[in-house]
C-alpha positions as CSV (number, residue, x, y, z in Angstrom):
1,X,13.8,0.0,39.8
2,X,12.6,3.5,40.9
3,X,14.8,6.2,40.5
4,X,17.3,4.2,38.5
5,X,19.9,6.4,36.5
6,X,21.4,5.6,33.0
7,X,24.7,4.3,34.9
8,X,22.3,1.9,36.7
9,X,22.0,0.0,33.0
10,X,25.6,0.4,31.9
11,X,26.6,-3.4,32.5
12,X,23.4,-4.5,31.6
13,X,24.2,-3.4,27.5
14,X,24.6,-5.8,24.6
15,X,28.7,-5.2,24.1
16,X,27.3,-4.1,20.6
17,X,25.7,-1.4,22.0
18,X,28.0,0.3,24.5
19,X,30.0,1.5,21.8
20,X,27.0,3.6,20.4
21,X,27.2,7.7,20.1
22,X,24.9,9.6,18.9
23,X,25.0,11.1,14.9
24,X,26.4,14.5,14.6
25,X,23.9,15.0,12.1
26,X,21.2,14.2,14.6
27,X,22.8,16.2,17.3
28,X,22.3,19.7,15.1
29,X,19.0,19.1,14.0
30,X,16.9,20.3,17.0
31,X,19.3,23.6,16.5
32,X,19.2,23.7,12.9
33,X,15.6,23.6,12.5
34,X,15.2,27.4,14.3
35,X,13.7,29.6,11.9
36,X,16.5,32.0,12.8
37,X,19.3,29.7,11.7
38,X,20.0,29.2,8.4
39,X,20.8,25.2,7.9
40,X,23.6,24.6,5.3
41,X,23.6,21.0,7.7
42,X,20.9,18.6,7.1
43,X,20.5,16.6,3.6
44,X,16.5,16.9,3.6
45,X,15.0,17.3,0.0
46,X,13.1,20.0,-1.3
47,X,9.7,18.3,-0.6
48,X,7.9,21.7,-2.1
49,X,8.7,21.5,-5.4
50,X,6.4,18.3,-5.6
51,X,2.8,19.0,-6.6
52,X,1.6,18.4,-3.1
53,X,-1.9,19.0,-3.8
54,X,-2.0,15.6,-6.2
55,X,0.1,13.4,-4.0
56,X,-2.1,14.2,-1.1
57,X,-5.0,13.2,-3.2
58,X,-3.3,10.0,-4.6
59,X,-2.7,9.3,-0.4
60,X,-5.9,10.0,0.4
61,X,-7.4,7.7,-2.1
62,X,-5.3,5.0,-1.2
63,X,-6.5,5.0,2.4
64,X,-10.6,5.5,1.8
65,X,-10.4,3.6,-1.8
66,X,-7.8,1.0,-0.9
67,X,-7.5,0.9,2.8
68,X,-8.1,-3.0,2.7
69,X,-4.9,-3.7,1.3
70,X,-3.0,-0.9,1.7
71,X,-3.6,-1.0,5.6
72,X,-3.0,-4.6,5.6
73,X,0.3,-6.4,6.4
74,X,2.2,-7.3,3.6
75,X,5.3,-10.0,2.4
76,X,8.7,-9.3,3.9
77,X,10.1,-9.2,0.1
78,X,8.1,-6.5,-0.5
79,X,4.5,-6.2,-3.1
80,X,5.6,-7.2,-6.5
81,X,4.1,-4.4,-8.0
82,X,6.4,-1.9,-6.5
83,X,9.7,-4.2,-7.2
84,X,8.5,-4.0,-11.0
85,X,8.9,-0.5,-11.0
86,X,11.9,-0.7,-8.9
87,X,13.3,-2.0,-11.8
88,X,11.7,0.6,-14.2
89,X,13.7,3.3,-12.4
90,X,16.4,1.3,-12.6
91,X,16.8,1.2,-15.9
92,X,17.0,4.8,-16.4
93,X,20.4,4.3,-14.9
94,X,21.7,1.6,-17.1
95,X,20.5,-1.4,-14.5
96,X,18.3,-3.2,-16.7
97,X,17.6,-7.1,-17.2
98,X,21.3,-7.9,-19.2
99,X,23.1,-6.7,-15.9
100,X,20.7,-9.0,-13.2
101,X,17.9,-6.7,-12.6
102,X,14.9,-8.7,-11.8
103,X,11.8,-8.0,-9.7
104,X,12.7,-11.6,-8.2
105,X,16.0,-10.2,-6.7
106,X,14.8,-6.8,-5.4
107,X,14.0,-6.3,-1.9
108,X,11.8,-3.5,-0.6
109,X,13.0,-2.0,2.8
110,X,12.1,0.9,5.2
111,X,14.5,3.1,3.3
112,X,17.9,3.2,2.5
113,X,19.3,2.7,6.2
114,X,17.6,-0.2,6.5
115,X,19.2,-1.8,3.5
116,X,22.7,-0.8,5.1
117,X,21.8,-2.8,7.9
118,X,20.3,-5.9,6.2
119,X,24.0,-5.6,4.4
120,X,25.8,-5.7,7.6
121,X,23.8,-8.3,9.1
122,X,24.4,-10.6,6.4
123,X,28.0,-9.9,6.5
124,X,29.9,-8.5,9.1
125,X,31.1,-10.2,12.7
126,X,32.6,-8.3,15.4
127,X,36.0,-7.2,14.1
128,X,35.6,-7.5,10.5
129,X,36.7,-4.7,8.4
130,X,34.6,-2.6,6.5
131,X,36.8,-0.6,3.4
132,X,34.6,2.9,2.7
133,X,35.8,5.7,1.6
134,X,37.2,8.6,3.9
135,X,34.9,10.7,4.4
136,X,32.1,8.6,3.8
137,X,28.0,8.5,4.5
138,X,27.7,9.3,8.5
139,X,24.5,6.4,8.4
140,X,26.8,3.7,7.1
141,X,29.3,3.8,10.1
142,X,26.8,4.3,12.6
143,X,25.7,0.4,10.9
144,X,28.6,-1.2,11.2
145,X,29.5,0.3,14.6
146,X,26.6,-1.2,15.9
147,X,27.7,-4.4,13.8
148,X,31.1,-4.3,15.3
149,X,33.0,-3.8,12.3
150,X,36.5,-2.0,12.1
151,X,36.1,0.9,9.4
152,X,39.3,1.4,7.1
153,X,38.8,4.7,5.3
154,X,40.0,4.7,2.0
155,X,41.3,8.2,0.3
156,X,39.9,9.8,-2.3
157,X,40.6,13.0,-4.9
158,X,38.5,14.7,-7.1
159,X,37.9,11.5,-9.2
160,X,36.9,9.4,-6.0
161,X,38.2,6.4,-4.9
162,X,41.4,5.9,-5.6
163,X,42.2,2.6,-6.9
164,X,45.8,2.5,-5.8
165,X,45.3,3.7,-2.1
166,X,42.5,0.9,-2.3
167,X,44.9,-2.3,-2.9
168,X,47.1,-0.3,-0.5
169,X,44.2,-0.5,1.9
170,X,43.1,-4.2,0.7
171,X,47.2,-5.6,1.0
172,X,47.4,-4.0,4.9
173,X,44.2,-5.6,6.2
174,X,45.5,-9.2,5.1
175,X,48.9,-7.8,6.5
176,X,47.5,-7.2,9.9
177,X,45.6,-10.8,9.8
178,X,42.1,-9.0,10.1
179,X,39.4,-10.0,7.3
180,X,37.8,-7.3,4.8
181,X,34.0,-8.2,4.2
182,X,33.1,-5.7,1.6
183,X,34.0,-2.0,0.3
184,X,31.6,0.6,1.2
185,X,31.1,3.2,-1.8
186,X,29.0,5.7,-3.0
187,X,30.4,6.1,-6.5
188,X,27.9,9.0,-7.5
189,X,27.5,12.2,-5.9
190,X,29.2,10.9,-2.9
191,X,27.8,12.2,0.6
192,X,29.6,14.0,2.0
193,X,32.4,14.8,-0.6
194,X,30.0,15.5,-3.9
195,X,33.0,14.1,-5.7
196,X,31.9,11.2,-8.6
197,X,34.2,8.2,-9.3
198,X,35.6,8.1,-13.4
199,X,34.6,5.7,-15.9
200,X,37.9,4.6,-16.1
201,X,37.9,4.3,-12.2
202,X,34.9,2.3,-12.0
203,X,36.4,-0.3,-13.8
204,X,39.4,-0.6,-12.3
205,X,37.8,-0.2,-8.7
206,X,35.5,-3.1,-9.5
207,X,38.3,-5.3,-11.0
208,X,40.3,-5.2,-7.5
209,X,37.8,-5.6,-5.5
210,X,37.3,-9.0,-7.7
211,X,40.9,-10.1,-7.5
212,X,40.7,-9.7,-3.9
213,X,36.9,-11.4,-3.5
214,X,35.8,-8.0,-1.9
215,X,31.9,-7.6,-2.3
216,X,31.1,-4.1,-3.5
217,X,27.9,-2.2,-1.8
218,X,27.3,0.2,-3.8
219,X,25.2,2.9,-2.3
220,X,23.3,5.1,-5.1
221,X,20.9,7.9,-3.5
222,X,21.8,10.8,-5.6
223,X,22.3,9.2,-9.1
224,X,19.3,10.5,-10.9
225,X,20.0,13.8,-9.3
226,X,23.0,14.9,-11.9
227,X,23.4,18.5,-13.1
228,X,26.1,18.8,-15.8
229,X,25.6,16.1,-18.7
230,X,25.6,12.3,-18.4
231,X,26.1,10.6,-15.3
232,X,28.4,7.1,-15.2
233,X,26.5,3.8,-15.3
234,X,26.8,2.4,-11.3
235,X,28.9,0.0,-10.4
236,X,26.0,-2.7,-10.4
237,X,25.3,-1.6,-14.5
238,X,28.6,-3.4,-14.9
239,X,29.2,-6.4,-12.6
240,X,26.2,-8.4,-11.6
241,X,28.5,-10.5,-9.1
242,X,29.1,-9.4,-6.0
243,X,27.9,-6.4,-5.9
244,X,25.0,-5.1,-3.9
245,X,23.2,-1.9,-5.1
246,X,21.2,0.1,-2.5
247,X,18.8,3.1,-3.4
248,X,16.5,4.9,-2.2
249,X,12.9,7.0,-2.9
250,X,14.0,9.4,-0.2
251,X,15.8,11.4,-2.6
252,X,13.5,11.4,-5.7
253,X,10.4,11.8,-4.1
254,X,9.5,11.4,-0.2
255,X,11.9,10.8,2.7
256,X,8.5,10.4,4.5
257,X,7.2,7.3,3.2
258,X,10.4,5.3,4.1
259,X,10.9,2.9,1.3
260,X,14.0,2.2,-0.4
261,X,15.5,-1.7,-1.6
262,X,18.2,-3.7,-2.5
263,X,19.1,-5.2,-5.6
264,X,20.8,-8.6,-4.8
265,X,22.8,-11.5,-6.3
266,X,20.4,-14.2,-6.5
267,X,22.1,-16.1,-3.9
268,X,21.7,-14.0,-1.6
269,X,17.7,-12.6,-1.9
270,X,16.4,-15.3,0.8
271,X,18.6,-14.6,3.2
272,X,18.3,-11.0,2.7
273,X,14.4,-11.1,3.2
274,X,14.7,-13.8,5.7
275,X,16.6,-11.1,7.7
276,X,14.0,-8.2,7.1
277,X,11.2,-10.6,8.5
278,X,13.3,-11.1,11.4
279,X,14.0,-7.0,12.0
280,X,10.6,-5.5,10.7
281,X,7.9,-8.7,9.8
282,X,7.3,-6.6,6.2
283,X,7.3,-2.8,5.0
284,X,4.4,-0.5,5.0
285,X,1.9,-1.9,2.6
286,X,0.8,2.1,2.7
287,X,4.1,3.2,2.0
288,X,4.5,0.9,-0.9
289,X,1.4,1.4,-2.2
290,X,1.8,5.4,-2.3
291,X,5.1,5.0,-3.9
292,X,3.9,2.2,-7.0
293,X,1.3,4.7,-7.8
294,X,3.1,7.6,-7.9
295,X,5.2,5.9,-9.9
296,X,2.6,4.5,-12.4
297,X,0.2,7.7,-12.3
298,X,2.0,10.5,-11.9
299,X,4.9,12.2,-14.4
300,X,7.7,11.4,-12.0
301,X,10.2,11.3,-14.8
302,X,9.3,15.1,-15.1
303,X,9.7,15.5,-11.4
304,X,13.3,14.5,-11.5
305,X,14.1,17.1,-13.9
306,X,12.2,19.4,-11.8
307,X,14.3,18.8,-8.8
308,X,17.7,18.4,-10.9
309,X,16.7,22.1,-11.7
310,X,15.9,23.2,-8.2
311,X,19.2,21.7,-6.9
312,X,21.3,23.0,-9.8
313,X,19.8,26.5,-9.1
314,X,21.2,25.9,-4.9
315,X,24.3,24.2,-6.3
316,X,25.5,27.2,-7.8
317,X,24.2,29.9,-5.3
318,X,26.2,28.6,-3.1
319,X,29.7,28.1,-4.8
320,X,29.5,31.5,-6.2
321,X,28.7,32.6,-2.4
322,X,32.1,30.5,-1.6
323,X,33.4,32.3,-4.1
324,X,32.7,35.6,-3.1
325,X,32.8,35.9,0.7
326,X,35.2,32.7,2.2
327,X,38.2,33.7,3.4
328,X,41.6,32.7,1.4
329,X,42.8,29.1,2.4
330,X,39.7,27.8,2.3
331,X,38.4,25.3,-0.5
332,X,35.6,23.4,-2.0
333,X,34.1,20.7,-4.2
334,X,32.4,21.3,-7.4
335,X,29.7,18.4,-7.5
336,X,28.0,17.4,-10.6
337,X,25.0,16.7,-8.8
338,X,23.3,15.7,-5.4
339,X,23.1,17.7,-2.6
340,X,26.2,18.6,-1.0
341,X,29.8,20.4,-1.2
342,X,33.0,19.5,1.2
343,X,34.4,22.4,2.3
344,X,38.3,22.4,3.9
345,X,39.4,25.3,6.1
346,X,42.3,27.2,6.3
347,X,44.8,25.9,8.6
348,X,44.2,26.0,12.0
349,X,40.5,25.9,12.1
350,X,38.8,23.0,13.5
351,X,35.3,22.4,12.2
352,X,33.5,20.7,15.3
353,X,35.5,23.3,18.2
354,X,34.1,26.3,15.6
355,X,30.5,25.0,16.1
356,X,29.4,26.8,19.2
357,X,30.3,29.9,17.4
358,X,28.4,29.4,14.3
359,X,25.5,28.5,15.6
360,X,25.4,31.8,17.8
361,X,25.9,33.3,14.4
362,X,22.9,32.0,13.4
363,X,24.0,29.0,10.9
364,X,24.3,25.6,10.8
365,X,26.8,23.1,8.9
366,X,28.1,19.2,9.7
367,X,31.5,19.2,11.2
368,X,33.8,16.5,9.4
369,X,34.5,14.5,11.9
370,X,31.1,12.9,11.9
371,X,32.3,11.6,8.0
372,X,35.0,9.6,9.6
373,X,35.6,6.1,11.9
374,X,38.9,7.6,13.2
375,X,38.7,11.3,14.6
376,X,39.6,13.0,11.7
377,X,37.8,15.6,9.4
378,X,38.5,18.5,12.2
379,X,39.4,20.5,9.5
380,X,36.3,20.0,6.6
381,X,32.9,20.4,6.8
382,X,29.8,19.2,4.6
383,X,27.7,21.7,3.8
384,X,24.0,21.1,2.0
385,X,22.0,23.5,-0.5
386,X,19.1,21.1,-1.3
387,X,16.8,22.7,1.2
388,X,17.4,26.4,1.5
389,X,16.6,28.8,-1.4
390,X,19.4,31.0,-2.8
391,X,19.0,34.1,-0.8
392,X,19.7,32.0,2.3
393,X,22.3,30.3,1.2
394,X,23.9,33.0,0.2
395,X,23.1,34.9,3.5
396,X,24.2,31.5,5.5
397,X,27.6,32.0,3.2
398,X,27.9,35.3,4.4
399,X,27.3,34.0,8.4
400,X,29.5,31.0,8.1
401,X,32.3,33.5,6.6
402,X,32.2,35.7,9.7
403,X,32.7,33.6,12.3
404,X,35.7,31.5,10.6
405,X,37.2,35.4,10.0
406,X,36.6,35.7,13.8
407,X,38.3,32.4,14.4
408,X,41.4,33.0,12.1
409,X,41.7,36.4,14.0
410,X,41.7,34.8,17.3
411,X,44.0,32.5,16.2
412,X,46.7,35.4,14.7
413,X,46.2,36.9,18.3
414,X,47.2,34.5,20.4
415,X,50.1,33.0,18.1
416,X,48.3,29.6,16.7
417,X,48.9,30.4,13.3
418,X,50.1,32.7,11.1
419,X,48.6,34.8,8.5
420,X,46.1,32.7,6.3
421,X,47.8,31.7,3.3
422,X,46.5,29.9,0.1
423,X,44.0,30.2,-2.4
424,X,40.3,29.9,-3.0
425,X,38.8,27.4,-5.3
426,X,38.4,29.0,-8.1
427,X,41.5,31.0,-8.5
428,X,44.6,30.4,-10.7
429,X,46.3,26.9,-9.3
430,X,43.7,25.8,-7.1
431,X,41.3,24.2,-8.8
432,X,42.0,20.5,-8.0
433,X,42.4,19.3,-4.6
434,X,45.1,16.8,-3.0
435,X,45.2,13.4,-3.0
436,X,43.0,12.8,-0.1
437,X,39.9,14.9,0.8
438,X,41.1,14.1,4.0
């Protein structure tokens, strides 16, 4: 087959697979990564604050001191050791043993994507609908693309999900004779909104979704990263039926290492590991290994505070930036915690089309339109402040203003809208958006 092209292998794709487009996320990073540009894009932690020095000692030790185990394969459920403090970080958010969680029910997997997939493999055949929330985590639809699925977005506010537009969602699927598997949420710190779902919402959320035997797969990256008081108990705190919780060590200590899990009903653990043998044989014994003695050795409950303080620092460096320098119309999130804000433009502007221009301006953001199944989001944008100290947010503020200045001009020019009306988060009247992020 020499000198084959790509359209040479078209008809030979799995139909899975020819739907398949690339992450917008991914698409920036070779840009965003310039030293030139500052990236308000990516969601990358702030590795540095860790004491680097005693975690490369701890890694070191594990391969000269430990090497025969910890180079070794390993069980496809995952080393018991590490699912026992699995559950130990668990706890700290309310997920203990009176709401199901067990070592025995845990499953270890290469991080938090490749619990979203285990999910969908379990679940979903072609055509099945997926509920999630609109926008929702750019990961998750690339999954159940690939698995076929139909997503229906479901609206949220400043509260999150909102439970009526979700049995509005729910009564339409039956309506159209398709079949809802599951709902798709990330209650907490919600990427890419930043907006939390209420107490009050919780329950109700999870008391629908029970009436209308909907699992729940509740996706929790970002809970232990909250800034401003207590933080709800997840979804899986409160129902041990049903509902799948998925977290993650990228967030709270190394994307690196890869290792995240699953906390399962009962039922479902074999089939869930049965599936992981299939995909990956077992996870890193390495990777496991580094992370069950970090967390046994090393003061990681410190280290979440440290980072809470780092990203509260970022957090707030870059709404006051918004503050200051975005240009009227244009508004924002206020999140409690994790590692993002939703920005929506003023009229007119369309995210993704203003791209080119920002990055010749020397910064970097996620257009909406990678949040959504459907094409929308033109007019949003997720921007991050986990990475990037506060001079550079700030100064990537200041960039990011510019060029949406130079784009509302253009736009007064030639006649596509008006004069920028409205008001910034913030001001008198504007502190709560609309019903939809959307």
């Amino acid at each position: 087959m020499t000198g084959t092209t790509l359209d040479d292998y078209t008809d030979r794709y799995a139909r899975r697979v020819r739907g398949m487009t690339a992450s917008e996320i991914r698409a920036l990073f070779a840009v965003a990564s310039r030293p030139e540009v500052v990236s308000l894009a990516g969601g990358a932690p702030y590795i540095a604050a860790l004491p680097l020095d005693a975690v490369g000692e701890m890694l070191g030790r594990l391969g000269s001191e430990d090497g025969v185990t910890t180079l070794q394969y390993g069980i496809g459920q995952g080393t018991l050791e590490l699912r026992e403090r699995i559950c130990e970080v668990m706890s700290l958010s309310g997920i203990d043993v009176g709401s199901g969680a067990s070592p025995e029910d845990v499953v270890v997997t290469v991080g938090g994507q490749q619990a979203l997939d285990l999910v969908a493999r379990l679940f979903l055949d072609p055509g099945d609908v997926v509920l999630a929330e609109g926008p929702t985590y750019v990961g998750a639809l690339g999954v159940f693309q690939a698995a076929q699925a139909q997503v229906v977005h479901v609206p949220m506010d400043e509260d999150g999900l909102v439970p009526e537009a979700l049995e509005l969602a729910i009564a339409e699927v039956s309506k159209s004779g398709r079949r809802a598997k599951f709902l798709y949420t990330i209650p907490t710190f919600q990427n890419p909104a930043g907006v939390t779902l209420t107490e009050e919402r919780r329950e109700r959320v999870l008391d629908i979704c029970e009436r209308a035997g909907l699992l729940v797969i509740e996706d929790d990256p970002y809970g232990q990263l909250g800034f401003d008081g207590d933080v709800p108990a997840p979804l899986r705190a409160r129902r041990r039926d049903g509902v799948f919780y998925l977290s993650t060590f990228s967030k709270t200590f190394a994307p690196g290492l890869r290792v995240g899990w699953i906390l399962a009903p009962h039922a479902v653990r074999d089939k869930l590991v049965i599936a992981s043998e299939a995909q990956i044989l077992c996870p890193s014994a390495y990777a496991q290994a580094a992370v069950t003695t970090y967390l046994s050795t090393m003061p990681w409950r410190e280290q979440l505070k440290t980072y809470r303080e780092v990203y509260r620092e970022r957090r707030d460096a870059l709404l006051t930036a918004l503050q200051d320098l975005m240009p009227p119309g244009t508004t924002w999130t206020r999140p409690g915690g994790g590692l993002f804000v939703w920005a929506s433009l003023p009229d007119g502007l369309d995210s993704k089309a203003m791209m080119p221009r920002a990055i010749a301006a020397r910064v970097a953001y996620v257009p909406g339109t990678g949040f959504y199944a459907d094409g929308n989001g033109a007019g949003h944008m997720r921007l991050n402040f986990s990475f990037p100290p506060p001079d550079r947010i700030r100064e990537g503020v200041r960039r990011l203003a510019g060029v949406m200045e130079q784009e509302i001009a253009m736009r007064q020019v030639f006649g596509a809208i008006g004069g920028p009306t409205g008001r910034r988060r913030g001001q008198a009247g504007s502190d709560t958006p609309g019903p939809d992020l959307a």
